[in-house]
Residue, then its C-alpha position, 0 to 999 in steps of 0.5 A: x507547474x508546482x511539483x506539488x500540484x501533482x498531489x491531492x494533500x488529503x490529510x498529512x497521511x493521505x497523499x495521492x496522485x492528483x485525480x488517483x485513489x491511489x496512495x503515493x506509499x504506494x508508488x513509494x513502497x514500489x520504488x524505494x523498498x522494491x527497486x522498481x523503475x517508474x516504468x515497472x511501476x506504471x504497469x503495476x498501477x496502470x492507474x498512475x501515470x508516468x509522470x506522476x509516478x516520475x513527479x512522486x519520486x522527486x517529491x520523495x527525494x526533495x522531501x525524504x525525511x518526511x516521507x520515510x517516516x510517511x512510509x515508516x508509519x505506513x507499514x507499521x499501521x499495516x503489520x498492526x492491522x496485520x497483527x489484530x487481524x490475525x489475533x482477533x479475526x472477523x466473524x467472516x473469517x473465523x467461519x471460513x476457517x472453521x469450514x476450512x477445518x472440518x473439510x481437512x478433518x474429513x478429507x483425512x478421515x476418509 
């Protein structure tokens, strides 16, 4: 087996686990910034299998300058999703914190 037959090639920032809705920054984020082992990992995602978590950190290392800046864009987007969600929150959201305001207000006036 090809080592990249154990990924689905969505899009050049969408690769996954073969048959996993799960993104290989993922496994990445767990292995490369958090220093977890293939085996830590499987418990955390219980979807991927540990040769797929084993098959993804071999394919980070014989490509890794091509999934840092995977990964590096991969955070990035999600501190700008981060950012936007907290200057400019859904109308869910500024409900929920306005609820959350007047039971503080109450609870201290009483």
């Amino acid at each position: 087996m090809v080592l990249e037959d154990y990924f689905d090639f969505l899009a050049a920032d969408d690769i996954r686990p073969r048959g996993t809705r799960i993104g290989i920054e993922s496994v990445l984020y767990e292995s490369v910034h958090n220093g977890r082992s293939p085996e830590q990992i499987a418990e955390l995602l219980p979807v991927v299998t540990i040769e797929q978590i084993y098959a993804s950190v071999l394919y980070y290392l014989r490509n890794r300058a091509v999934l840092d800046a995977y990964l590096a864009n991969w955070l990035e987007s999600g501190r700008a999703s981060r950012d936007l969600q907290a200057h400019q929150p859904s109308p869910a959201v500024s409900r929920l914190r306005e609820r959350i305001a007047r039971h503080e207000s109450r609870r201290r006036a009483s």
